[in-house]
Every structure is written in C-alpha cells, then in structure tokens.
C-alpha positions in Angstrom: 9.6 285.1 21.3 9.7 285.1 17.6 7.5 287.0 15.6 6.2 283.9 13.5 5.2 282.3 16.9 3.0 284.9 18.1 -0.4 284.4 16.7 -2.7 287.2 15.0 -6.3 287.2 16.4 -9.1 289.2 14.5 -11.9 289.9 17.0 -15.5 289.8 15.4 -18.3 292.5 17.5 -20.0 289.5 19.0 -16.6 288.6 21.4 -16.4 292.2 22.7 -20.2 292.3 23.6 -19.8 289.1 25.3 -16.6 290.1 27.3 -15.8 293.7 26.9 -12.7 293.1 27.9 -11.4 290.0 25.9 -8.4 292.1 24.0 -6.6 291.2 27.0 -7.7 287.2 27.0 -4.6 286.1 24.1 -1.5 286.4 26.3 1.1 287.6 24.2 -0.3 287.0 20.9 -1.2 290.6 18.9 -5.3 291.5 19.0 -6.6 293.1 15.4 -9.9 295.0 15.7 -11.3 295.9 12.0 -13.0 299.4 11.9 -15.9 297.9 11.2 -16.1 296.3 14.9 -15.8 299.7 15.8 -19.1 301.0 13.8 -20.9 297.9 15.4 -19.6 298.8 18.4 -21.0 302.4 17.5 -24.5 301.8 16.6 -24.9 299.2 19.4 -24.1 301.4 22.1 -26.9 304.3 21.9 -29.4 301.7 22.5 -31.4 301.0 25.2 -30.9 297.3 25.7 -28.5 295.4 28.4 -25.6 294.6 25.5 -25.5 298.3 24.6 -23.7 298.5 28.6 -20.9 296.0 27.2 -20.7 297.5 24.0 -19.8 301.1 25.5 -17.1 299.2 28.0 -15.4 297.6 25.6 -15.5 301.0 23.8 -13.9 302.8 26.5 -11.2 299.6 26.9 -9.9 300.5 23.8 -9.6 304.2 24.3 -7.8 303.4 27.4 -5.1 302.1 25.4 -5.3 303.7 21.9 -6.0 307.5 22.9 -4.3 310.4 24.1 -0.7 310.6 22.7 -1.0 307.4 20.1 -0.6 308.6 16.5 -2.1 306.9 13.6 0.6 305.1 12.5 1.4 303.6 16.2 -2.7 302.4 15.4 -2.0 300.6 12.4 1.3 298.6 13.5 -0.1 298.1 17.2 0.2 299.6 20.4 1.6 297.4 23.6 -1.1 296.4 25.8 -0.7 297.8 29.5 -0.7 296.2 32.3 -3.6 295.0 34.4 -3.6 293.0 37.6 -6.3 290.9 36.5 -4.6 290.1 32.9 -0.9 290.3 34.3 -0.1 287.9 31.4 -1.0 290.2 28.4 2.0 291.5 26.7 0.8 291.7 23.1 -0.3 294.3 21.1 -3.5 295.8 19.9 -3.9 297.5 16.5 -7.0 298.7 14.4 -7.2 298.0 11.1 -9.0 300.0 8.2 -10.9 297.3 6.3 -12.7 299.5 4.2 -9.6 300.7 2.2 -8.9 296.5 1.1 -9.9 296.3 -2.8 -12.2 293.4 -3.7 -9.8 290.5 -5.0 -11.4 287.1 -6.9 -10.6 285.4 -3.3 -12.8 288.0 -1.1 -16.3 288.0 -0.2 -18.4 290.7 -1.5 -18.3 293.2 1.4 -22.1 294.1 1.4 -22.6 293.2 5.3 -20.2 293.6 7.8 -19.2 289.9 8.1 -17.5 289.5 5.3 -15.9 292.8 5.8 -14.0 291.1 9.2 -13.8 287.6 6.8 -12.2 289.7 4.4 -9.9 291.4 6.7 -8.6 288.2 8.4 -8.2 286.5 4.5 -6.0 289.8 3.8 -3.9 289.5 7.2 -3.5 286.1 6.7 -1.8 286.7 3.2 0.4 289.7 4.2 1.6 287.9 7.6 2.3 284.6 6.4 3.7 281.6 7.7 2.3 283.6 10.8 -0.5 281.9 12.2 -3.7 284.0 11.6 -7.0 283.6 14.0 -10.7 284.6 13.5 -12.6 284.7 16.8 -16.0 284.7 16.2 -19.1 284.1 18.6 -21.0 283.4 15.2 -21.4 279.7 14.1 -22.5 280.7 10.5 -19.1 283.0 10.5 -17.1 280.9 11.5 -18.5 278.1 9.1 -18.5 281.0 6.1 -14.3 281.7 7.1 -13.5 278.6 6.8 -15.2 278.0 3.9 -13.6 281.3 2.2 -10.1 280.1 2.8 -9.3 281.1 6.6 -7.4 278.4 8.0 -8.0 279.1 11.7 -11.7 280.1 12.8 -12.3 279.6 16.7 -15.3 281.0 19.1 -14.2 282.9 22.4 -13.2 280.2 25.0 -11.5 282.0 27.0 -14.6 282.5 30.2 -15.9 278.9 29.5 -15.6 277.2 32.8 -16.4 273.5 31.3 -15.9 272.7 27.8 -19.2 270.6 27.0 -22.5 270.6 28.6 -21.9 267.5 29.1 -19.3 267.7 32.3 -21.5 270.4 34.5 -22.0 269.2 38.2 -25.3 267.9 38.9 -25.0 267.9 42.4 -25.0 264.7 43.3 -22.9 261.7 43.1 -24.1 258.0 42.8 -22.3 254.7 43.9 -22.4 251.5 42.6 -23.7 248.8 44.8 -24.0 249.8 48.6 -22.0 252.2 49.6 -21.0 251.4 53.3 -19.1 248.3 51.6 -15.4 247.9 52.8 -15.8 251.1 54.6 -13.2 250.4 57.7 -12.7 253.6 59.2 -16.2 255.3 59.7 -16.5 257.2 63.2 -20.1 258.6 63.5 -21.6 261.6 65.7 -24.6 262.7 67.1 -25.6 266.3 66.8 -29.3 266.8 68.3 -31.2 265.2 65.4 -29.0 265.1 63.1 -26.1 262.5 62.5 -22.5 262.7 60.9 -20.0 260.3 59.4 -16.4 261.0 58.6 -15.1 259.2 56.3 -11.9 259.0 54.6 -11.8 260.3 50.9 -9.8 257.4 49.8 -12.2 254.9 51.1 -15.0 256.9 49.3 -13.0 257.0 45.8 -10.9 259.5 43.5 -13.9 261.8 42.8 -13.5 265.4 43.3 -15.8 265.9 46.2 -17.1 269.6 47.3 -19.0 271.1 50.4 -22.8 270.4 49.8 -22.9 268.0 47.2 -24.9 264.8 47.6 -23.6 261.5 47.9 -26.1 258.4 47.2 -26.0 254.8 46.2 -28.1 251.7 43.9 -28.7 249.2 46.6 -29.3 251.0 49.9 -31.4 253.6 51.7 -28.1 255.7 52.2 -28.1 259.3 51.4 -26.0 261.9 52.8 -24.4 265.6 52.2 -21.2 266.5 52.1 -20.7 268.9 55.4 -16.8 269.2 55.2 -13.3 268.2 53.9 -10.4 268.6 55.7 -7.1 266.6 56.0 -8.1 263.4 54.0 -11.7 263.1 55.1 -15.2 264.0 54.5 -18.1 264.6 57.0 -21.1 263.6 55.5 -24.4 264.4 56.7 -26.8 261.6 56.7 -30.0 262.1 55.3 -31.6 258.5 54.4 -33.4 258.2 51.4 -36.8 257.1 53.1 -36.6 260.5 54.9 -35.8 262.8 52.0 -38.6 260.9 50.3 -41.1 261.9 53.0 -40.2 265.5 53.1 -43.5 267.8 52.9 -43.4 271.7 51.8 -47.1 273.5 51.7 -48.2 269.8 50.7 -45.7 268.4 48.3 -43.8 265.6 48.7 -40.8 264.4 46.4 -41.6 262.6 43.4 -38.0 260.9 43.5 -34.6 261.1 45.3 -33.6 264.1 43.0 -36.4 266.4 43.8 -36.2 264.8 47.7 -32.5 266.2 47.9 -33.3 269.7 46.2 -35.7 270.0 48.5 -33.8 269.0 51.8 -31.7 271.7 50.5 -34.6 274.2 49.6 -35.6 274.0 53.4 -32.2 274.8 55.0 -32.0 278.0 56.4 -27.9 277.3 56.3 -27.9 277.3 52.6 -28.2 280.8 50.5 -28.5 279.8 47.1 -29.6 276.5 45.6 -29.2 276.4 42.1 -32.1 273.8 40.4 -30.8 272.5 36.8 -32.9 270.2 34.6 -35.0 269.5 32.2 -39.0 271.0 31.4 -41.2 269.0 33.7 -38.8 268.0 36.3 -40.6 270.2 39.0 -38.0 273.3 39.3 -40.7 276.1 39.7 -43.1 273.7 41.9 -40.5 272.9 44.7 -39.1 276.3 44.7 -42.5 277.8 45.6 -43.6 275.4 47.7 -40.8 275.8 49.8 -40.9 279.5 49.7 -44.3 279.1 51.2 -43.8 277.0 53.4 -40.3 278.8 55.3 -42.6 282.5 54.9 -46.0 281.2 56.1 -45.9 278.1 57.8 -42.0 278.5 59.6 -41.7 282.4 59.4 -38.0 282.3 58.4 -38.4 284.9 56.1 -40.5 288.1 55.7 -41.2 287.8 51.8 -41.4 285.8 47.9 -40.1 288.1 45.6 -40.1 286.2 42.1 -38.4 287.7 39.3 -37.1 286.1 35.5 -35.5 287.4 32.6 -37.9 289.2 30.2 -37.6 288.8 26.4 -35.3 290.9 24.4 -32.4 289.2 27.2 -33.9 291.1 29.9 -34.1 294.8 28.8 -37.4 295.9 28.5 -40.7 294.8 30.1 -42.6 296.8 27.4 -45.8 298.5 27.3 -48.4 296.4 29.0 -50.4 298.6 31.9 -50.5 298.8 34.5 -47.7 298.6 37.8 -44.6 296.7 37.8 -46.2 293.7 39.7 -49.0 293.7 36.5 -46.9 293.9 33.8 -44.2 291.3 35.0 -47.6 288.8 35.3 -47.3 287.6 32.0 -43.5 286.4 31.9 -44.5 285.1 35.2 -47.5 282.4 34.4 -45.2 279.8 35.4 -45.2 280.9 39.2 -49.1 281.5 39.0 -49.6 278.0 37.7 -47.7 276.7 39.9 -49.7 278.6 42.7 -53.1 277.1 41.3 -51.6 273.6 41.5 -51.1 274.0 45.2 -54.0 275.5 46.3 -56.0 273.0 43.3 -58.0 271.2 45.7 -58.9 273.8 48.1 -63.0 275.0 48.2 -62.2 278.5 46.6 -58.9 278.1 44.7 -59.0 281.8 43.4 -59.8 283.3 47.1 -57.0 280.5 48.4 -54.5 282.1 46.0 -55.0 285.5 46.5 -54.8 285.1 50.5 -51.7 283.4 49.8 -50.3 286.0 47.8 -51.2 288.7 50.4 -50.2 286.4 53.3 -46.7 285.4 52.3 -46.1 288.8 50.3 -45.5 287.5 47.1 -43.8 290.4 45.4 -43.5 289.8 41.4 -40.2 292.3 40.1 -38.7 293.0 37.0 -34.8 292.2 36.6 -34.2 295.7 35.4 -35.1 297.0 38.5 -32.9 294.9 40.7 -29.4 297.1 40.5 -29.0 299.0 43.7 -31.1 297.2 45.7 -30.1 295.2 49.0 -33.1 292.8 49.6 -33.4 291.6 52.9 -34.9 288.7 55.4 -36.6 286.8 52.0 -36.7 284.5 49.5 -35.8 285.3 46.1 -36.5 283.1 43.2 -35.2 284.1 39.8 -36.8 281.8 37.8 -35.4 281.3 33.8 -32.4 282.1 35.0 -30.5 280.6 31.8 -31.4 283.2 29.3 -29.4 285.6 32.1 -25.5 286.0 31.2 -22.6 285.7 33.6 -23.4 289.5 34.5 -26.8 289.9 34.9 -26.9 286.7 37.4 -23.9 288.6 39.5 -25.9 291.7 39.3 -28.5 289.9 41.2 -26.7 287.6 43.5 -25.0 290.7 44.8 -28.8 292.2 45.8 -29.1 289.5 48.2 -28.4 291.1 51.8 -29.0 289.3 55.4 -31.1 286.6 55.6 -31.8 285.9 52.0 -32.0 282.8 50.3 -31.8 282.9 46.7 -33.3 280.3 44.4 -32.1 280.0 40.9 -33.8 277.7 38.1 -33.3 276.9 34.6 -33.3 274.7 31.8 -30.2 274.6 30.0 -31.5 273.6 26.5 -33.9 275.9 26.4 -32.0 278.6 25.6 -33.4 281.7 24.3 -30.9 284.7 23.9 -28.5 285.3 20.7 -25.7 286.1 22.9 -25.3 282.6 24.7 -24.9 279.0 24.6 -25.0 276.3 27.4 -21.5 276.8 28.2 -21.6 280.5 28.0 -25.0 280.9 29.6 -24.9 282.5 33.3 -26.4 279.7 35.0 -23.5 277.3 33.8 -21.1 280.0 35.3 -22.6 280.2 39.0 -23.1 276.0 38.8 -19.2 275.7 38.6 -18.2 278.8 40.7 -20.3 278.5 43.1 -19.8 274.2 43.6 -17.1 274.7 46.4 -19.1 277.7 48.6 -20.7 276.3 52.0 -23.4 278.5 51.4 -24.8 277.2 48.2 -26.1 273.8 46.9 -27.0 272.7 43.5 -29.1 269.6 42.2 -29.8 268.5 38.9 -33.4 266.8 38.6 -33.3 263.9 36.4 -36.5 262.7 35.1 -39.8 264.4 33.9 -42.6 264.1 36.4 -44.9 266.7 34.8 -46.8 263.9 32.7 -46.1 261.1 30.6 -46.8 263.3 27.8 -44.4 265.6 28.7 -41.9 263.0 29.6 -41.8 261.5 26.3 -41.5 264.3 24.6 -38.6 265.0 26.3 -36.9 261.7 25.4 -38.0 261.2 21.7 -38.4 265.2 20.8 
C-alpha cells in the first residue's frame, strides 16, 4: 500500500479511556499519541475512580509495544504494531509525538489546556504529511467542533465498538404486523406441549425481517401474540401467548398496563429466561414490574432464595461516599426508586410500613453497591441492576459474569437519561448487552412504549 493511502490518526485521552485498547482499532493506518495523552493518561491513573482501571491498561498497551529495546528515534517515526489474535488485522504503526516542542504559529491555538495542545499537534501533522490524509479521533464533541473549526479537515469520534449507529435502530424486542397476522399463512402446523402451544411457521411467509430467539411477534387487528422459541432450516417456532392472556398476567398484584409491559412481564416470570433487559422511557413501569416479579418468583413461587438490587452510583459508579452507616444504609439513597416502588405495592395494605419491612425480611431484599460485585458468584436469586445505562460496556460484563446457577438477572434503563461524561446512547453499556445479547436463548429484551406513570408524566415526556 502506498504511503499517501494509509491514513494518520491522532488519538485524543478520552478514546483510550473508553477502549484501552483502540491503537489497535485502524487496521493498517499509523496511530499518533501526543505526549500530552500520555500526562492525561498519567494523572488519571493514580486515582481512585473506575476510568483510572482503563487509563493504566491502555498505559501498559503502549509499553507493551514501545519499551524494552525501542530507541527514541524508532518512537518518533513509529514502531510496527504486533500481532494480536483479537486485532489480527493491525499492521500499522504507533508513534509518540512531542507536542510540547511545536512553536506557536498564527494558525495554532494557544496551547494553555491540553486540547488544543492535541488540536495543535494534528494541524502540525497534517501540514508536514500532506496530501496524506490526517485524522483527529476525539470522544469530545466541543473538540471535535473546535478542530474543525481551527483548520483540521478530518475530525471523527471512536466508532469502532458501536454496535448500531443511531439510537434509533436498537431492538425493542418486539415486532408488530400490519393487519392480522395469520393472513395467507398456508403452511402452519401447530403442537401441544402441556399448556402451552407452538406454531411453526415458515420465515418467508412471516416476512424478510431478521427474526431472533425470544423476540416477540404481535399484530394490529388480532388477539395474536407469540415468542419466538426457535429458527432452524427456514422456519420459526413461535410460542403463542394471546394477547388477552399476557394482559391478565398478575405478579404480587400488578397486572399489565398494555401489551408491552404484558410481554416484559411474561418474560420476567420465566424461570427459562436469565436476563431480561427492560428499555424505555421514565414512567413506563421498568422498576415496578421488575420488583413485582421478584416478589412474587421469591415469596409467592420460591424459585429463588433472594432480591439483591444494585445501580450505578454517581461519579459512574466509583464511590458510594461517606454516608453511615452499613453497605445496605448507605446504598438507600441511590436506591429510592426500589423503596417507592415497594410502598406502591404494599400502598393499600393496613400497615404499609410493617407490610414493607416484613417483605423486605421475607423475600431477603439485599441492597449492594456495584463496587462490591467483582469476585462474587451470586447464586439461586434475582438480581436487578437497576440504572443500568450510566454503566459502560465493562462494568455491565463485570456483573453479568457474577451471575452463577439459578440466577436471573434483570437489567433497566432509560437510554436518554444519560448521566456519565464517558458515554452516549450508542456507547452506553446497556445498548451493548441489547444487541449482543438479542440472539442468546437465555435472555429477552422489551422496549416499553408509552408512559403509564401519570398523565403528567406522560406529557412531559412527549412535549419536554
């Protein structure tokens, strides 16, 4: 390949905190570090926060391939990168370059914060390497938008782990049909199993869509409702639920406000299913279902031994501060959304308070801190990390690998309500487990359209 064709990339801090090891993400295009990545990198990694873990990986990354025997000159013109099994198609280089030692020019930014020190650096490459194409990678919307503005003709943020490229194309879950769906369906054989009953279909009778195991199929004009079981060989066994029937489901005395909280919880209440993801907007009833279920397979079914209820702290889930008390205490306040929730079950009993505590006794409700979770294998309960969209890609993996025998996870979140520096809706951990998780037979994910909270709430949602 010629020299003009490979591409220079300039990697801001923010990319190597997000993925520590993204110098090995540009194929075989050359990777630039400027030295004052590396004093971010420095300061960031002493501290005692969650990004200070990335910050010394991607520290040690670079060692790996810059260290021992390398001499500064090899530094400055670039080193090959070696090779890794999980990057077996990076062939480039990676160089560090000393940005402090660039004089100010009319065209530079002044180089009072480290920002425009990298802006500058990329403006400089891009003169000294030109017609080759020169490439800021930046995390940081205002950088980018101060690049560009500076005279850098290519800005981009990290793509690279992005699994969809808009919010807009995440699975929901579910898929709806126009019209009835058991129209000009020809070749429909249907089983019995106990209570339950199964069609098999053929895909090309259902349409082009890109069905997966555990995703719900539903329609306009008919009571039909079903889950996807299997697809083999051209067809797809679908479990039929029924509308009418999801709609009538009960957990510790809720029922379904609408189809999409009557299929999260069909698939809240089935021991065959470890994880169920719940996505949607504030009011939609995420929390209320997940812990009414939970109370209903520990006390009422005895499926499982144990709640433990856990969510992301602030600071992206690092420190749970200095309030008193035990664990269980201080986690209380980031966890006011699971003792509401708990009041609005037990709302209408003679002694809510006395109601509530027995509950919390009776079914074990164990309130943790995320911090805590690495190491542990948690067995025979049900696990609800609640908030779960404030987590990254790592964190959420840290705790789905907890989950031992007999545990069902429940994960919830709100996509636009989005709390952490580090992470966006495509970016966030919650979008990551969605899609990788969409084709596991072990795992369901719904959507809940619509705001049942209040009409208050409801509107604001629309018109806010």
């Amino acid at each position: 390949m010629e020299q003009d064709d490979r591409k220079l990339f300039v990697l801001d801090t923010n990319v190597l905190l997000h993925e520590p090891l993204a110098i090995y993400s540009f194929k075989e295009h050359d990777v630039v570090v400027p030295m004052t990545v590396l004093e971010e990198l420095d300061q960031i990694k002493d501290r005692k926060r969650d990004v200070s873990r990335d910050a010394r990986v991607a520290i040690r990354a670079l060692e790996d391939i810059l260290g021992g025997k390398t001499t500064p000159e090899q530094i400055l013109q670039g080193v090959k990168l070696p090779r890794r099994e999980d990057h077996g198609d990076a062939c480039g280089t990676l160089s560090i370059f000393p940005d402090h030692q660039l004089e100010m020019t009319h065209a530079s930014l002044p180089d009072n914060n480290n920002d425009n020190r990298i802006i500058n650096t990329a403006l400089h490459l891009q003169k000294i390497h030109k017609p080759r194409n020169v490439v800021l990678v930046t995390k940081d919307i205002n950088m980018r938008l101060k690049a560009k503005g500076a005279g850098i003709k290519l800005v981009e943020d990290y793509r690279t782990d992005q699994l969809i490229d808009d919010i807009r194309f995440l699975t929901t879950g579910f898929h709806q049909f126009k019209g009835d769906f058991w129209e000009r369906k020809e070749h429909v054989s249907t089983e019995s199993h106990g209570r339950h009953t199964v069609h098999t279909v053929p895909v090309v009778e259902v349409g082009d869509d890109n069905f997966y195991i555990n995703q719900y199929l539903l329609d306009e004009d008919s009571n039909f409702c079903a889950r996807v079981l299997e697809k083999t060989n051209g067809d797809l066994k679908l479990l039929d639920l029924g509308k009418d029937r999801l709609l009538n489901m009960d957990a510790w005395g809720i029922r379904p406000k609408n189809i999409y909280q009557g299929m999260a919880m069909q698939a809240l209440l089935d021991p065959n299913i470890d994880l169920v993801i719940l996505t949607g907007p504030a009011g939609c009833g995420k929390t209320l279902l997940a812990m009414a279920a939970a109370l209903e397979m520990v006390v009422e079914r005895g499926l499982y031994d144990k709640i433990i209820v856990t969510r992301n702290t602030p600071e992206i889930a690092e420190s749970i501060g200095f309030l008193p008390g035990t664990e269980e205490e201080k986690m209380t306040p980031w966890l006011a959304a699971i003792t509401d929730t708990l009041e609005v079950l037990h709302k209408n009993d003679v002694n809510p308070s006395g109601s509530m505590n027995y509950i919390m006794d009776k079914a074990n409700v164990q309130f943790k801190s995320i911090n805590f979770m690495r190491g542990r294998s948690i067995q025979n309960s049900v696990v609800i990390l609640d908030e779960c969209q404030n987590l990254t890609a790592s964190q959420i993996k840290t705790m789905i690998t907890r989950m031992g025998e007999g545990t069902k996870l429940i994960c919830s979140g709100n996509l636009s309500q989005i709390d952490s520096n580090y992470l966006t809706a495509v970016t966030s951990g919650l979008t990551y487990i969605v899609e990788r998780f969409k084709n596991f037979e072990g795992s369901a994910n719904i959507y809940l359209n619509g705001v049942v909270r209040s009409r208050l709430a409801e509107f604001a949602e629309e018109n806010l």
